[in-house]
N, C-alpha and C positions, 0 to 999 in steps of 0.2 A: 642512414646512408653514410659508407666510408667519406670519409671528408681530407683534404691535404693542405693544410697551410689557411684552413677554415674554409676553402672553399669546395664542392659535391666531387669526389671523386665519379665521373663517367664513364660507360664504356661508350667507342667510339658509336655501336649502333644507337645509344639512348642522345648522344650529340648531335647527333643529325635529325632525331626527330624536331629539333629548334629549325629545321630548314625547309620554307614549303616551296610548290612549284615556282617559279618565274622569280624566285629571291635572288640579290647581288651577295654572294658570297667571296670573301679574300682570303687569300690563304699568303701564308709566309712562305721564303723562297725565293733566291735570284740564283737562276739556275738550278740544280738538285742540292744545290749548298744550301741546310736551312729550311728546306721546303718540307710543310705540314703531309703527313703519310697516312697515318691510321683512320682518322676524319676525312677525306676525300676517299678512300678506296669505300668504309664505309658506307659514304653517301653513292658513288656507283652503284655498292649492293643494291640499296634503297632504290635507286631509278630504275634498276630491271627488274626489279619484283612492283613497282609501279606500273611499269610498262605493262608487263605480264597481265595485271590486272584489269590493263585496257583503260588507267590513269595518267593525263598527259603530265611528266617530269623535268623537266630544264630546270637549270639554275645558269645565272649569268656569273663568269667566274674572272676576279684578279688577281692577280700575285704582282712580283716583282718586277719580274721578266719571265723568261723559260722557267722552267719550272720541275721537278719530276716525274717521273715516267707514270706513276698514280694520277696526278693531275694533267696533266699533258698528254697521256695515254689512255687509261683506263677509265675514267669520268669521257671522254670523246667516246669508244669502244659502246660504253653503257648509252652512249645516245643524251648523257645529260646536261652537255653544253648548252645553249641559245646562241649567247656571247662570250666574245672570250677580249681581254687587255693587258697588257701593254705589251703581249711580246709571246712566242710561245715556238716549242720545237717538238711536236707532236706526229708522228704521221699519220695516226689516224687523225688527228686534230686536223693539222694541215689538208687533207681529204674532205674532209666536211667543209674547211672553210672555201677549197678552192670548185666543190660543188654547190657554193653558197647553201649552205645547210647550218652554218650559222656564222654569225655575224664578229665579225674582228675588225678592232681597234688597233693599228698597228701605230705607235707613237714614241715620240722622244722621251728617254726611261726620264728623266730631271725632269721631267713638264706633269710626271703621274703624283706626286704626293699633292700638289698644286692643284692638280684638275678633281683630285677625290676633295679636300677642302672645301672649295667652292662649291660642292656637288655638282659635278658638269656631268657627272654619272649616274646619277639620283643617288640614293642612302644606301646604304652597307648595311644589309641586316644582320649578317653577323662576319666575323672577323674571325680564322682558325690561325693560331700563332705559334710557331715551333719555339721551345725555351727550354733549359737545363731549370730554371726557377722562377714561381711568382711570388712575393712576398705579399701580408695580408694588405697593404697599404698599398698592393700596385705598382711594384719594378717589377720587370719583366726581364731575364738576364738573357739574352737570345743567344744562339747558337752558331753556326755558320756564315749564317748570311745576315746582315740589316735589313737591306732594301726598302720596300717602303711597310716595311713592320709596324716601324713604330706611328706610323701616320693613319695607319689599320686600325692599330689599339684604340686611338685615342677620337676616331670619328667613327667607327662602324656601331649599330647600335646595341648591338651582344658580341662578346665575345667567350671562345674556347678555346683553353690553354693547351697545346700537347708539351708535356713534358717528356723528355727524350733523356732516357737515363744512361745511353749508350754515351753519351756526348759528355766531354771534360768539364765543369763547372767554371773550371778557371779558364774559358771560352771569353770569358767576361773582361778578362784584361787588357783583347784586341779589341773589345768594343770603344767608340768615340760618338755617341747617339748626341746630335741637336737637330733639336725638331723648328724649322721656323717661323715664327708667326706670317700671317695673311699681309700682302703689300698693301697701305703704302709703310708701314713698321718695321721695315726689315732692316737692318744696320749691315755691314761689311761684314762675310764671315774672315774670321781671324787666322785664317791658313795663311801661315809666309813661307813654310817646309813642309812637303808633304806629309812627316810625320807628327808636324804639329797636332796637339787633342787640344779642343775646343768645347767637349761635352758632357756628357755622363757614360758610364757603363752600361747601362739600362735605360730601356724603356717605361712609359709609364703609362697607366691604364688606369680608369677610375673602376676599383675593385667591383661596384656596387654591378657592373654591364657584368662581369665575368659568371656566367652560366654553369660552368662545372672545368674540372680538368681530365683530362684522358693521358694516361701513361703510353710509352712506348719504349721501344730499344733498340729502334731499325736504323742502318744506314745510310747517309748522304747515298743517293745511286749516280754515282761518280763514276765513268766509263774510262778503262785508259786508253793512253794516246797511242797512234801508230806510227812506227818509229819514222825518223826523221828520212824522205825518201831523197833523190836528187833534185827535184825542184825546191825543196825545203833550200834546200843547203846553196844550191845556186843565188837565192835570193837573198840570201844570211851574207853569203860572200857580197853580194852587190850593195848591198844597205853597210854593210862595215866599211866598205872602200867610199861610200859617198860620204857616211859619217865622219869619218876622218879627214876626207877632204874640207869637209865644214870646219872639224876644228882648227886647220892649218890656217884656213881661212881668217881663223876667227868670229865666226860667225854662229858657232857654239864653244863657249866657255871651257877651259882648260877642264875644271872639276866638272864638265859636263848638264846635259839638261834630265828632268827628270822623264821617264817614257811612258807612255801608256799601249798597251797591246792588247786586243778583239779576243773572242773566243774560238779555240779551232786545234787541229793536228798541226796545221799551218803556221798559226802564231806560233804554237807552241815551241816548234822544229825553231824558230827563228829567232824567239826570245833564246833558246837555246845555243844558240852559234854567235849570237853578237855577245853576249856574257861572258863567252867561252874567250874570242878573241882576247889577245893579251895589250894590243893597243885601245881598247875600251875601256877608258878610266870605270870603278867600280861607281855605279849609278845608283838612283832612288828610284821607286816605280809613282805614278797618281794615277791609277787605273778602276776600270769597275769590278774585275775578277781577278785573281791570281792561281795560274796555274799551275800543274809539277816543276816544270823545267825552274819558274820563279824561286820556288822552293828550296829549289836544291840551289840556285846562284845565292841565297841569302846566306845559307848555310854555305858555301864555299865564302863568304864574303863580298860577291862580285856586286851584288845589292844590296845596299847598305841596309833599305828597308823599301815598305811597297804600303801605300795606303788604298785600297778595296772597297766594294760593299760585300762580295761573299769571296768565300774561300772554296769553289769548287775541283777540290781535289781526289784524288782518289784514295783509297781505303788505304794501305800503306803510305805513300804521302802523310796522310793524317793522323798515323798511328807517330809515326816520325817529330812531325809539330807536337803533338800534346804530353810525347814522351820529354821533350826536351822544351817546355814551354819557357823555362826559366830567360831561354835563348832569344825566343822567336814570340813571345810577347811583345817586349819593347820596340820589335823591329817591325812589327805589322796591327796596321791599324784598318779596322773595317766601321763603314761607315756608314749613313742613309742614302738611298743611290742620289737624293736630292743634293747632298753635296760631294759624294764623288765623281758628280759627273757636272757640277755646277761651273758653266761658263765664266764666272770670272774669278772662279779659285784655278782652270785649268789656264784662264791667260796671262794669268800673275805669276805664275808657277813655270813657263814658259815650256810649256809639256810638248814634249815630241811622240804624234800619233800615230800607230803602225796598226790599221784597219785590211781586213781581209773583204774584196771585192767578189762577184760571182762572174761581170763582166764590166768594163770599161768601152767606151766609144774613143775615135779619133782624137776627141779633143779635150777627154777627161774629164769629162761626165762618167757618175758611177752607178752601178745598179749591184745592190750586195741585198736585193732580198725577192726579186720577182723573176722566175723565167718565162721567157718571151711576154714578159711584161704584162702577166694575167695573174700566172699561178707563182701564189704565196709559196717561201721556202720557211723563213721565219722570222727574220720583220729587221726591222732598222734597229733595234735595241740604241744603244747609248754612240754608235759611232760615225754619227750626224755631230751629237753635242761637240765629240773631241775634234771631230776633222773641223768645223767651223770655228773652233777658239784656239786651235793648237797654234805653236809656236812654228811646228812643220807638220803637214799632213800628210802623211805618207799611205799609200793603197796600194795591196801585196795581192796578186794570183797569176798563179800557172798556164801558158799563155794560152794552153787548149784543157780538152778534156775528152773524158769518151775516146779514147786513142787518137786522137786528133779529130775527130769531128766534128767537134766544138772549138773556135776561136774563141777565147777569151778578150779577144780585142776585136770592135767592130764600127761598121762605118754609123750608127748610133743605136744609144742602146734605148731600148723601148721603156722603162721603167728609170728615173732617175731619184734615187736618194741621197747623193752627194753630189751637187754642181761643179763646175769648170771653176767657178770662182773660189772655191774652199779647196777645191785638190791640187797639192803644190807637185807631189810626187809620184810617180807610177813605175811599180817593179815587179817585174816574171822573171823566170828564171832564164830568162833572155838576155835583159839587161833593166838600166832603171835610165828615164828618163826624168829630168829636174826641167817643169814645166813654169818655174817663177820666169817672170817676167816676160815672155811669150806671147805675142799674139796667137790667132787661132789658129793659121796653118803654119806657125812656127811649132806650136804645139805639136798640130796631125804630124808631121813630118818629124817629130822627133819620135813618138809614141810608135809609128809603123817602123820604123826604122831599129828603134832600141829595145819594143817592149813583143812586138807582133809575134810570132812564129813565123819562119823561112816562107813555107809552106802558105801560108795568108797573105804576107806582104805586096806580091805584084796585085791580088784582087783590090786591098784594101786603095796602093798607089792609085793604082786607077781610078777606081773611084772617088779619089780628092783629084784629079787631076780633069773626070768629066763632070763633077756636080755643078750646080750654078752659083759663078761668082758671087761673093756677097761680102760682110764681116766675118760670115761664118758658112762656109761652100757646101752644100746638100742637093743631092739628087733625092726629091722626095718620091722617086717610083722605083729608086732602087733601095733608098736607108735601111729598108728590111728584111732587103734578097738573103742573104744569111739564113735569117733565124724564119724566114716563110720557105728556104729549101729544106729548114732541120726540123719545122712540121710536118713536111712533105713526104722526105726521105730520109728523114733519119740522118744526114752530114749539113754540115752549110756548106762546103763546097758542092758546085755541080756534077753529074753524075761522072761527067767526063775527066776531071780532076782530082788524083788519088788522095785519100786524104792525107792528112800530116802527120809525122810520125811524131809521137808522145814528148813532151818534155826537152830538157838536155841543152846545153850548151849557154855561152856567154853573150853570142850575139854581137 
């Protein structure tokens, strides 16, 4: 048998025979940045020629986060899910889970290398790990993404190497991997600057579990963004004029604080326009992804640098970085999502958090992963961690949808993954209301006021004006009139109220 670096060269179908029914399998991957290809589509095959055979197939499956479209798509498709963690952006996946056809974990990305550890998941039977190299002694030089790779490697009880030849070797010089031991052992991690390195290059794995390796040459499946629309830019205006007013303030430092930004067209549009601004002193990013628009501010200078756990870019973009690594090494450090999302490197760091919501309530309460508070979209991923330790938390979305038949703002939202108590900030392309300091209907009345759409405002007014006095004023037979008319019919306004026209304006 061909052999690489001593150990079984594979191909992916003889990889998967190591996999039986009802097995916990991990694969590498936060986001399409990084994520294991050849071995998951593989094992698909495997599960419909099982099915076929009238042999029941599942495997329960982790990654990082979301993951790509092979594991996130095609392994769902094949029917070979059971379970799925910590995060995922599937729509056949999504489908199953929201016909309960299998079971998801949807959880804080920094709480997952901790909960596999302790085994709150039971065992890892095998580990699939994307990497440019493994040496005979077990480094692992990983590719795009960290996430929780290296905590794969080193608990699951086999693992299988994909080596990805497409991908730059000298990948390895954004790496910063510390892995940390189980509490009560833990010491201070040692970030004072975002770009601080505290670890190794690599991964490490006791050779002895490593099963064989499987070559490949595919790409990150990195989808690009859609260009920057009016609500983008409405919001981008409204966050630069509040940011500025902070620093006149004083209330953020002349040389600025560092920011972290969510996943989306949305972030993107909006990291994009505050970078751009010329009163933006050039910032640093401590985030858990870094997108195009980042990419190109570093390269202009505007970002001095951005510490990450994946690089989920798209195919240009990336051709861009590896061309010119000499540049964009020193200035970009990717890391395990355990410490790029680790609460008290993000409060020491004094990180400004810019999260993308699906819907907000009156009083700023958030809901960024459930509609009508049933069906999963794609889960709470890491922007819990930031909005709850951030220095400012900030939460971005459009204040309708669906041509207006969706308010973005409402009188509460049925699903909540960031509370009133964590959310400092709220901004549509309406305007932004600053919710520090606030009681509750100081809050509602700024939020209908600044953040609503024209077109929702007098429903929403109403409705704080008849709920039943309290700390916190709710009519509990109306809270869900909205989103039980947009089961109904299709709008939340009633039939007799046109809807609201899309987007636009200052507010």
């Amino acid at each position: 048998m061909p052999r690489i670096n001593g150990f079984p060269l594979l191909t992916p179908e003889e990889a998967v025979t190591a996999i039986d029914h009802g097995a916990t399998v991990s694969f590498s991957g936060f986001t399409p940045a990084g994520a294991a290809k050849v071995v998951p589509r593989a094992l698909a095959a495997r599960a419909r020629s099982e099915h076929v055979a009238g042999r029941p197939f599942k495997v329960r499956v982790l990654t990082g986060a979301s993951s790509g479209q092979v594991i996130d798509e095609e392994l769902a498709r094949a029917e070979a899910v059971a379970w799925r963690a910590p995060y995922q952006s599937g729509a056949a996946l999504r489908r199953q889970i929201n016909q309960e056809q299998v079971e998801y974990v949807d959880m804080h990305l920094s709480h997952l290398p901790q909960t596999v550890l302790f085994g709150f998941f039971g065992r890892i039977d095998l580990a699939v790990v994307e990497a440019t190299d493994v040496t005979r002694d077990g480094r692992v030089f990983l590719t795009t993404s960290i996430g929780a790779s290296p905590t794969y490697l080193q608990y699951a009880d086999r693992v299988v190497i994909e080596i990805n030849r497409r991908h730059s070797p000298r990948l390895c010089e954004m790496a910063d991997i510390l892995v940390l031991p189980p509490p009560p052992h833990r010491l201070p991690i040692p970030i004072h600057e975002p770009l601080d390195r505290v670890g190794l290059a690599y991964a490490r794995v006791d050779p002895r579990k490593i099963i064989g390796i499987v070559e490949n040459d595919a790409p990150d499946e990195v989808s690009p963004f859609s260009p920057a629309g009016a609500n983008g830019q409405h919001i981008a205006e409204h966050l630069v004029s509040f940011l500025l007013a902070e620093m006149r303030a004083g209330r953020i430092p002349k040389e600025f604080l560092p920011l972290q930004a969510g996943v989306g067209n949305l972030t993107n549009a909006v990291m994009a326009g505050l970078g751009a601004h010329p009163d933006i002193p050039p910032f640093a990013m401590y985030s858990e992804v870094l997108q195009d628009a980042i990419i190109d501010l570093i390269a202009a200078g505007r970002v001095l640098g951005a510490s990450a756990t994946a690089l989920p870019i798209t195919a240009p973009k990336m051709a861009e970085v590896v061309e010119n690594l000499d540049f964009f090494a020193p200035r970009i450090v990717l890391r395990p999502q355990e410490i790029s999302n680790h609460p008290g490197v993000i409060r020491r760091l004094g990180v400004i958090a810019l999260n993308t919501a699906l819907e907000a309530d009156i009083y700023g309460n958030v809901n960024s992963s459930h509609l009508y508070g049933t069906d999963i979209v794609n889960g709470i991923g890491g922007s819990g961690e930031f909005t709850r330790n951030s220095y400012l938390s900030i939460f971005m979305t459009a204040s309708t949808a669906r041509n207006g038949r969706i308010s973005s703002i409402v009188p509460m939202v049925p699903h909540v993954d960031s509370n009133e108590h964590s959310v400092q900030v709220l901004v549509t392309e309406q305007g932004l209301a600053d919710l520090r300091g606030l009681g509750p209907m100081q809050r509602a009345r700024r939020i209908i006021a600044n953040c609503a759409h024209p077109a929702y405002r007098d429903y929403l007014a109403d409705y704080l004006k008849k709920g039943r006095p309290g700390h916190i004023r709710h009519d509990l037979a109306r809270c869900f009139e909205l989103h039980r008319n947009l089961l109904a019919t299709g709008r939340m306004l009633p039939e007799e109220a046109p809807p609201a026209p899309p987007g636009g304006g200052n507010g």
